[in-house]
Jmol script that loads the backbone (N, CA, C; Angstrom):
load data "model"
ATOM      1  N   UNK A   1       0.841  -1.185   0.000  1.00  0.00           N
ATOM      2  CA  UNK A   1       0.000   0.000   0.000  1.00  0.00           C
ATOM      3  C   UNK A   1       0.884   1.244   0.000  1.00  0.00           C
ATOM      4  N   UNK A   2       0.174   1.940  -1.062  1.00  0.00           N
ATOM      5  CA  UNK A   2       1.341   3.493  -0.959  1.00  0.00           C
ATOM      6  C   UNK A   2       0.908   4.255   0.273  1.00  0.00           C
ATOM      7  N   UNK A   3       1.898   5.168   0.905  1.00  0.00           N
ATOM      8  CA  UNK A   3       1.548   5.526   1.849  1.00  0.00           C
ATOM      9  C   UNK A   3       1.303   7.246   1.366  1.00  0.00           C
ATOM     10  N   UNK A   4       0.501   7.853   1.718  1.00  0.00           N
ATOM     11  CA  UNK A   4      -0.188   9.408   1.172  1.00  0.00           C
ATOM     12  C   UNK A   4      -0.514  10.372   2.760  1.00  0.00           C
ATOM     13  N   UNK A   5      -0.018  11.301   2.651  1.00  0.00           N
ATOM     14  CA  UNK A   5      -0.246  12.243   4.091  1.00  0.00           C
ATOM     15  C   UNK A   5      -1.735  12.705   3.727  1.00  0.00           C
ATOM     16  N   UNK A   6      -2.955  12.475   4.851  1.00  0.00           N
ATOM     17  CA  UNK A   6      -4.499  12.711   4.363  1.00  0.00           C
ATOM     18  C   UNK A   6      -4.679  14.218   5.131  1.00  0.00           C
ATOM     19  N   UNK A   7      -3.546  14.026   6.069  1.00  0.00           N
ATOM     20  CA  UNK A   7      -4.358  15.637   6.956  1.00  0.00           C
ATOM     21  C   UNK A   7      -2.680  15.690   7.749  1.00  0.00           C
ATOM     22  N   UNK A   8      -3.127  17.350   7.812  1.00  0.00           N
ATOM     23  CA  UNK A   8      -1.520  18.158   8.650  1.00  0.00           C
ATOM     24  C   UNK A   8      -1.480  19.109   9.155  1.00  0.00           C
ATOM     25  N   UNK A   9      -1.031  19.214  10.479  1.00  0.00           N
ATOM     26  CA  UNK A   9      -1.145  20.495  11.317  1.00  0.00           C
ATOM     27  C   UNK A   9       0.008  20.936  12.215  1.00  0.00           C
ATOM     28  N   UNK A  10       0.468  21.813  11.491  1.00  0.00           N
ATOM     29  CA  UNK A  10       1.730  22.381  12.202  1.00  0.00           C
ATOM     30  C   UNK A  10       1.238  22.436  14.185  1.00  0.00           C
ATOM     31  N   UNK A  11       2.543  22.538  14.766  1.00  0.00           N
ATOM     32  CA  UNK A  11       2.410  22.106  16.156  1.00  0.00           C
ATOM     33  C   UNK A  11       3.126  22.987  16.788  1.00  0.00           C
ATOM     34  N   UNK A  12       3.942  23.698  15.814  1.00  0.00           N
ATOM     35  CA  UNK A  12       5.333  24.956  16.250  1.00  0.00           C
ATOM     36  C   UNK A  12       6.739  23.956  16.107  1.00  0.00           C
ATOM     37  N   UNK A  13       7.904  25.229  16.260  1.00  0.00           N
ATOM     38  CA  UNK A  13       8.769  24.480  16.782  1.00  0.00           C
ATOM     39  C   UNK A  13       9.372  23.419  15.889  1.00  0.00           C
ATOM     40  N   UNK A  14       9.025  23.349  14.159  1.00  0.00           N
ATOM     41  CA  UNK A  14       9.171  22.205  13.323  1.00  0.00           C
ATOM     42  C   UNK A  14       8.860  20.798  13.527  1.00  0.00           C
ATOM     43  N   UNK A  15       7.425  20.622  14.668  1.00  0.00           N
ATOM     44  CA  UNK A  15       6.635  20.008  14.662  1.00  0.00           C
ATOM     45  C   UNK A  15       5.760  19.681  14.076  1.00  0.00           C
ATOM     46  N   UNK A  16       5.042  18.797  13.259  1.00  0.00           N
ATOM     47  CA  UNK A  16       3.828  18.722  12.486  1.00  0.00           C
ATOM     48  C   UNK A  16       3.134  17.568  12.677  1.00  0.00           C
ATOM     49  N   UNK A  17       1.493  17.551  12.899  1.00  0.00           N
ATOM     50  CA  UNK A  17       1.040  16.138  12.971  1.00  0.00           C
ATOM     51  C   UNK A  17       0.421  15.528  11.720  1.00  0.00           C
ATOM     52  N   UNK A  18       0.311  14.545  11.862  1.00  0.00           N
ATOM     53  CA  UNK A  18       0.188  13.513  10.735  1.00  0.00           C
ATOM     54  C   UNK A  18      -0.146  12.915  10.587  1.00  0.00           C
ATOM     55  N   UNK A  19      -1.432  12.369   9.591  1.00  0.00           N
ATOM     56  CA  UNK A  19      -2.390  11.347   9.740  1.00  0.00           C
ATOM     57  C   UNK A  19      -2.173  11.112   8.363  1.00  0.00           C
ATOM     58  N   UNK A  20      -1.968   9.658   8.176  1.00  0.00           N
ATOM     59  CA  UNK A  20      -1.807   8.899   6.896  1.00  0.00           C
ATOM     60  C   UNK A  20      -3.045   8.035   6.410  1.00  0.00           C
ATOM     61  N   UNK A  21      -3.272   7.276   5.191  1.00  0.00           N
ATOM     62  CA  UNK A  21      -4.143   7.117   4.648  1.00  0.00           C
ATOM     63  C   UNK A  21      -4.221   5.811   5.006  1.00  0.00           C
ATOM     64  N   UNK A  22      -3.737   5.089   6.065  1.00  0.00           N
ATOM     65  CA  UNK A  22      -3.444   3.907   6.344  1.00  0.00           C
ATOM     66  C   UNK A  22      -3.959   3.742   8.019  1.00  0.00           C
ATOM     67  N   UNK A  23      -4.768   4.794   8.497  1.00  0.00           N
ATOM     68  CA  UNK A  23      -4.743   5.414   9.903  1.00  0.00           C
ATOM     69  C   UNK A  23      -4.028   5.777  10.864  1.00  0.00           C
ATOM     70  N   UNK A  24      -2.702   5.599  10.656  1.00  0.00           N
ATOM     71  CA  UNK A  24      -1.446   5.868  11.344  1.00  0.00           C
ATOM     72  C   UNK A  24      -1.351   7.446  11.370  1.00  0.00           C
ATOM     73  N   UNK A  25      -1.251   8.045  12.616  1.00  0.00           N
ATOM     74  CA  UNK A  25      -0.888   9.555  13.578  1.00  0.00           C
ATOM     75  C   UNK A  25      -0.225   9.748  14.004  1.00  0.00           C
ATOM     76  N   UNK A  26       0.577  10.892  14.228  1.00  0.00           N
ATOM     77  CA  UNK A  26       1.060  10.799  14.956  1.00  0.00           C
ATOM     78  C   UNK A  26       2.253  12.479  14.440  1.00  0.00           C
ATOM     79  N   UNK A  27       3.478  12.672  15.481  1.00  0.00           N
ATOM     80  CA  UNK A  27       3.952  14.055  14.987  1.00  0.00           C
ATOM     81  C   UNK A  27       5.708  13.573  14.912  1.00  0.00           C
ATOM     82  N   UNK A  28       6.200  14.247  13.558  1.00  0.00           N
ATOM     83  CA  UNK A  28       7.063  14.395  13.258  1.00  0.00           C
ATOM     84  C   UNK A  28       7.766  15.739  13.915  1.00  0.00           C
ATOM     85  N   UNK A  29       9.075  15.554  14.250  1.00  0.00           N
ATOM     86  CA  UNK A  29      10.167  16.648  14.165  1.00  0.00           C
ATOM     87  C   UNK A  29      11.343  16.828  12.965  1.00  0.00           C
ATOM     88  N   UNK A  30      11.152  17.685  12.629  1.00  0.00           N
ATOM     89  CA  UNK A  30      11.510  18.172  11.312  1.00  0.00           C
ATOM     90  C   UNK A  30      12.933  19.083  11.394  1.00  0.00           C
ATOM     91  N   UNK A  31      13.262  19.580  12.825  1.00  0.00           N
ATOM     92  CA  UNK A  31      13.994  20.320  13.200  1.00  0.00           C
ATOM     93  C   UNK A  31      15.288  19.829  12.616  1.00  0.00           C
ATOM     94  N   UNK A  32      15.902  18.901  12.746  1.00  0.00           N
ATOM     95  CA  UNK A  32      16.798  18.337  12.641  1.00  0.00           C
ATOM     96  C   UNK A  32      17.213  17.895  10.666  1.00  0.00           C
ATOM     97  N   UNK A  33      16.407  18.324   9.931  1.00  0.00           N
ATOM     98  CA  UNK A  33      15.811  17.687   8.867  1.00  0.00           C
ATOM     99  C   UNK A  33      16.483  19.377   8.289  1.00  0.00           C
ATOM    100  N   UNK A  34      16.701  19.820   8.315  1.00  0.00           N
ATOM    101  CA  UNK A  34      16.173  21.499   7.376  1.00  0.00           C
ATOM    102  C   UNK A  34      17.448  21.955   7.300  1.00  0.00           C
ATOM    103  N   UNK A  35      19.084  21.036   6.956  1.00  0.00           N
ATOM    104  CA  UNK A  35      20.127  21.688   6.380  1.00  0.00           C
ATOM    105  C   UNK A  35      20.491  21.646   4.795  1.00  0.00           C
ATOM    106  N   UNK A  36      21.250  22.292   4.121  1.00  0.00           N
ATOM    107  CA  UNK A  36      21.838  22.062   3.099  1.00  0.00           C
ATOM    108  C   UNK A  36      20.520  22.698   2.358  1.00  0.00           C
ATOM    109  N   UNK A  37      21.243  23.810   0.966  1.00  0.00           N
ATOM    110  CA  UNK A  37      20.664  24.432   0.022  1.00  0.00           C
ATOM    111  C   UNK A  37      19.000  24.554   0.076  1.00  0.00           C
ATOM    112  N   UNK A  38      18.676  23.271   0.014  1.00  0.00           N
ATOM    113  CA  UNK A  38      17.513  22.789  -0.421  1.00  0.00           C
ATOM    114  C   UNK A  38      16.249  23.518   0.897  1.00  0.00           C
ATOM    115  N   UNK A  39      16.585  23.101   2.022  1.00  0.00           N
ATOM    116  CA  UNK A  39      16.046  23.027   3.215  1.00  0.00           C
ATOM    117  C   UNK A  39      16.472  24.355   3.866  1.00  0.00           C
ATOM    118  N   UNK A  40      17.694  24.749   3.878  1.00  0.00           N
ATOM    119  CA  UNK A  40      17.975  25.835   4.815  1.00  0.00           C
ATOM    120  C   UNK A  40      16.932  27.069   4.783  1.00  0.00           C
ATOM    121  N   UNK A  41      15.744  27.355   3.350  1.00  0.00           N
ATOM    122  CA  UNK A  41      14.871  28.422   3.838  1.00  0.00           C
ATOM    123  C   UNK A  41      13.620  28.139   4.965  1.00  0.00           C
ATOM    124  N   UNK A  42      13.891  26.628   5.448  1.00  0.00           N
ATOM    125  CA  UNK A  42      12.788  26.433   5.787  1.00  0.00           C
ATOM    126  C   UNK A  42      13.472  26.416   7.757  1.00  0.00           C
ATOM    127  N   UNK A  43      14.672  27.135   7.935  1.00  0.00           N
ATOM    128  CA  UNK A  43      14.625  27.189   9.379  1.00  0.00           C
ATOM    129  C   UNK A  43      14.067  28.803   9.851  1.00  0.00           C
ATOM    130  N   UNK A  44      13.280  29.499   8.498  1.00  0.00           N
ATOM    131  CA  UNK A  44      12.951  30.426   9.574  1.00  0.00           C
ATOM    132  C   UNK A  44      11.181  29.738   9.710  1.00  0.00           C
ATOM    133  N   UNK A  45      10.948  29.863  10.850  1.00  0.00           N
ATOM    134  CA  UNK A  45       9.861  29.588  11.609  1.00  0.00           C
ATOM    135  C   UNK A  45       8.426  29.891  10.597  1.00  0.00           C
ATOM    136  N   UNK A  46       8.119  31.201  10.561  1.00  0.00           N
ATOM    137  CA  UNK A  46       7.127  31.481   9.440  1.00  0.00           C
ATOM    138  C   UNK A  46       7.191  30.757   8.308  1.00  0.00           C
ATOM    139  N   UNK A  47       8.177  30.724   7.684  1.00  0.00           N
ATOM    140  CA  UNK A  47       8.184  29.848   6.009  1.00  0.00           C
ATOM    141  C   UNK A  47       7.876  28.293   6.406  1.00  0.00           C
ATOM    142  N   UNK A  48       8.144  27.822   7.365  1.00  0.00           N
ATOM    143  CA  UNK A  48       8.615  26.377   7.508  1.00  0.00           C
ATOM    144  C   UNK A  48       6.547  26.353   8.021  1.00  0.00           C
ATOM    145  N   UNK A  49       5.866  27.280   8.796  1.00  0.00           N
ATOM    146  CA  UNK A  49       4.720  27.092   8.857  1.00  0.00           C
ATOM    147  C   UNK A  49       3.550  27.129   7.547  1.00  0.00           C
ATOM    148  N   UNK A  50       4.145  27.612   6.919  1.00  0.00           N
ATOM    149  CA  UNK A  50       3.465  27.439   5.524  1.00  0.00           C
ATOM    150  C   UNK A  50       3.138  26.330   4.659  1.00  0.00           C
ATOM    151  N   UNK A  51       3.258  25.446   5.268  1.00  0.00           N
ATOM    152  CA  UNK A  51       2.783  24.295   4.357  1.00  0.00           C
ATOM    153  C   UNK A  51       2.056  24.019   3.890  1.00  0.00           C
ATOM    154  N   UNK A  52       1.871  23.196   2.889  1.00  0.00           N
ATOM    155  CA  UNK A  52       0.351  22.953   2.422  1.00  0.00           C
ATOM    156  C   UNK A  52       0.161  21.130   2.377  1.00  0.00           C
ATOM    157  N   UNK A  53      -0.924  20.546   2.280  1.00  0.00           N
ATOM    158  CA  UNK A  53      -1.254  19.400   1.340  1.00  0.00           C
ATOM    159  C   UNK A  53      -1.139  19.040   0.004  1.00  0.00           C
ATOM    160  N   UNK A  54       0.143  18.657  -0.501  1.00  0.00           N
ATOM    161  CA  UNK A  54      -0.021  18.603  -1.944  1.00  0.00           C
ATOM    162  C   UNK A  54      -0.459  16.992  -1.689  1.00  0.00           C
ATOM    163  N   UNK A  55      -1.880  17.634  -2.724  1.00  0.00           N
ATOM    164  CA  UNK A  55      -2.669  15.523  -2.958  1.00  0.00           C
ATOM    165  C   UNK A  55      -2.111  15.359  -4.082  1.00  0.00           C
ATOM    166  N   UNK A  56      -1.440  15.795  -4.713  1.00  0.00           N
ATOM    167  CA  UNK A  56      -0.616  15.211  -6.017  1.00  0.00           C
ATOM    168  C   UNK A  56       0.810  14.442  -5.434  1.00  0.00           C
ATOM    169  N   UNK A  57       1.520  15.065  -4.699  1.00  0.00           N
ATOM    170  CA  UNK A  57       2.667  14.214  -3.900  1.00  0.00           C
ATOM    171  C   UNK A  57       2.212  13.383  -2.888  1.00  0.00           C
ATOM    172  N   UNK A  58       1.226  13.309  -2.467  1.00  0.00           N
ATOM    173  CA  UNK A  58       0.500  12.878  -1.629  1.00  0.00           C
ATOM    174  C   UNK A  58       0.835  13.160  -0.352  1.00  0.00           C
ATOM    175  N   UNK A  59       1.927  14.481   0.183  1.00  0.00           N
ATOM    176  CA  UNK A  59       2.742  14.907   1.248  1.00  0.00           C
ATOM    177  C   UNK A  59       2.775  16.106   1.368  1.00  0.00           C
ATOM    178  N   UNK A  60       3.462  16.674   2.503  1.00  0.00           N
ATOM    179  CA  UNK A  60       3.509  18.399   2.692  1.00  0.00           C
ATOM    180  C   UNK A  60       4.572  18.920   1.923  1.00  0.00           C
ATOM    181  N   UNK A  61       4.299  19.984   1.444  1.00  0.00           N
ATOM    182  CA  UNK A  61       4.935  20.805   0.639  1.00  0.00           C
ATOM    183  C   UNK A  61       4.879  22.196   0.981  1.00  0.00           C
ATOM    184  N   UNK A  62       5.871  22.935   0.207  1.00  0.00           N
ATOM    185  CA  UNK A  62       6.324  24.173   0.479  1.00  0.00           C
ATOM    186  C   UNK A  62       5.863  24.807  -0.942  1.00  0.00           C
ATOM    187  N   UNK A  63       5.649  26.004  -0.637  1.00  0.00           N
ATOM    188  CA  UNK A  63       5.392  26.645  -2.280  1.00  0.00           C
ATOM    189  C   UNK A  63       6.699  27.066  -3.202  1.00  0.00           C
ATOM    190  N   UNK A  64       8.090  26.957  -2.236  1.00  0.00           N
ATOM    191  CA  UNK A  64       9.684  27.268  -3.518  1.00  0.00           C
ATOM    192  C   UNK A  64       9.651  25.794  -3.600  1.00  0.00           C
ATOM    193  N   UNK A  65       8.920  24.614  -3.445  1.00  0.00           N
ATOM    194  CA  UNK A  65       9.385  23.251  -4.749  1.00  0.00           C
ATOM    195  C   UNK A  65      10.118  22.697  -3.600  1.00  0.00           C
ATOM    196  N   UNK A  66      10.058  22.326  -2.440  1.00  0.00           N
ATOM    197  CA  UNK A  66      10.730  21.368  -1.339  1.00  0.00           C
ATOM    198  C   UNK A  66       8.785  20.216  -0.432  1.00  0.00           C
ATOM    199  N   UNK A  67       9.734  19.511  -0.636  1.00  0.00           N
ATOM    200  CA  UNK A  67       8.872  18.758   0.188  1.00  0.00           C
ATOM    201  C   UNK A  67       9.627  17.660   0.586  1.00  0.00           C
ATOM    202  N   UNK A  68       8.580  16.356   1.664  1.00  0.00           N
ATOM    203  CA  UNK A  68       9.758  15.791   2.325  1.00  0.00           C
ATOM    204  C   UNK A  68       8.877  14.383   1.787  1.00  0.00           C
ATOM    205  N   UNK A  69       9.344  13.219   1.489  1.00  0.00           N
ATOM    206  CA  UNK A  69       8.553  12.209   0.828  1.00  0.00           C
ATOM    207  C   UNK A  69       7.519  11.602   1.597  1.00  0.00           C
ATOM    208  N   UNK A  70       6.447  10.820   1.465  1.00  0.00           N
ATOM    209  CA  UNK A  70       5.491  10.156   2.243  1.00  0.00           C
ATOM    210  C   UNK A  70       6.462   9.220   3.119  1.00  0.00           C
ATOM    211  N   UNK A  71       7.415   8.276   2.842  1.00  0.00           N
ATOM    212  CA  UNK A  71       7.367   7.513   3.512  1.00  0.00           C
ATOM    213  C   UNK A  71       8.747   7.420   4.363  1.00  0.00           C
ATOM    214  N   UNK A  72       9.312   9.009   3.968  1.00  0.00           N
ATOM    215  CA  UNK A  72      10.811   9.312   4.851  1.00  0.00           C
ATOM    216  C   UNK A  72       9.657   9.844   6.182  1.00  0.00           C
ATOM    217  N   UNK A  73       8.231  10.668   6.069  1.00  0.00           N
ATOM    218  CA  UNK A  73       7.837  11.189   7.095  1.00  0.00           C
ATOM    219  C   UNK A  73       7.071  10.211   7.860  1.00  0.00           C
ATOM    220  N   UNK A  74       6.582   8.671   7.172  1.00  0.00           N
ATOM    221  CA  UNK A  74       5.704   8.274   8.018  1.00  0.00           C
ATOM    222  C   UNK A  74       7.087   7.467   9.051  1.00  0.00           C
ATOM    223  N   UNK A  75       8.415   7.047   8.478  1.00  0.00           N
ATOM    224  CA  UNK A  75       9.306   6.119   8.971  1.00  0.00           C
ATOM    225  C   UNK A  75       9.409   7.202  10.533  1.00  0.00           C
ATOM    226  N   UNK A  76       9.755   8.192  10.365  1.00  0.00           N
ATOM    227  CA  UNK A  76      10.558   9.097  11.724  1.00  0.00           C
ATOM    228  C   UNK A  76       9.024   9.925  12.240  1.00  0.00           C
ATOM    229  N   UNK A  77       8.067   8.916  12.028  1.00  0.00           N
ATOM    230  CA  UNK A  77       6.426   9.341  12.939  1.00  0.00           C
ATOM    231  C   UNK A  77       6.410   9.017  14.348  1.00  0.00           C
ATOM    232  N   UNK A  78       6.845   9.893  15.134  1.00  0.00           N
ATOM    233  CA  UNK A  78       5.910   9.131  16.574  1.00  0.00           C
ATOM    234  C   UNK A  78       4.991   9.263  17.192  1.00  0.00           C
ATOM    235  N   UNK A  79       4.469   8.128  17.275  1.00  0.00           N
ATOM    236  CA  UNK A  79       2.964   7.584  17.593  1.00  0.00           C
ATOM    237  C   UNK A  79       2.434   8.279  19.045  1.00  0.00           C
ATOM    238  N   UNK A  80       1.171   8.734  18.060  1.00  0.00           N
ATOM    239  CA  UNK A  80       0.307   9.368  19.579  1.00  0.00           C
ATOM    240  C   UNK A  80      -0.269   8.661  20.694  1.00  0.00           C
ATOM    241  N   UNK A  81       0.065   9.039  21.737  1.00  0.00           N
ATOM    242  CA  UNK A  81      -0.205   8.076  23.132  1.00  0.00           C
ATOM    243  C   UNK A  81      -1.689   8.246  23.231  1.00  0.00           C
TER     244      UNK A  81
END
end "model"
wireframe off; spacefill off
backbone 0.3
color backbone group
């Protein structure tokens, strides 16, 4: 089964939660995730809250063309108590 991000809600802090199409929840930290060219616009706080749902990648995305794959975000998910 492919795995697709269905819903997302920033948490602060390069936190985001995450509900997959498979019922799996839960919140990623991203903090650690946001060096090198690609990523570095996304450590200022405001930009990095901007995300959206792209249902075409089936994952969160940024509007400069960065996103992080479905199944690099569901692997480093931890599960809501």
């Amino acid at each position: 089964m492919a795995r697709h991000v269905i819903d997302a809600r920033y948490l602060g802090d390069y936190k985001v939660w995450l509900e997959f199409n498979d019922g799996r929840k839960g919140v990623v930290d991203l903090s650690d995730d946001l060096y090198g060219e690609t990523f570095e616009p996304l450590r200022d706080k405001d930009r990095f809250a901007e995300f959206y749902l792209d249902y075409g990648l089936a994952t969160i995305a940024w509007h400069h063309g960065v996103d992080f794959a479905p199944d690099y975000l569901y692997d480093r998910l931890s599960a809501m108590h």
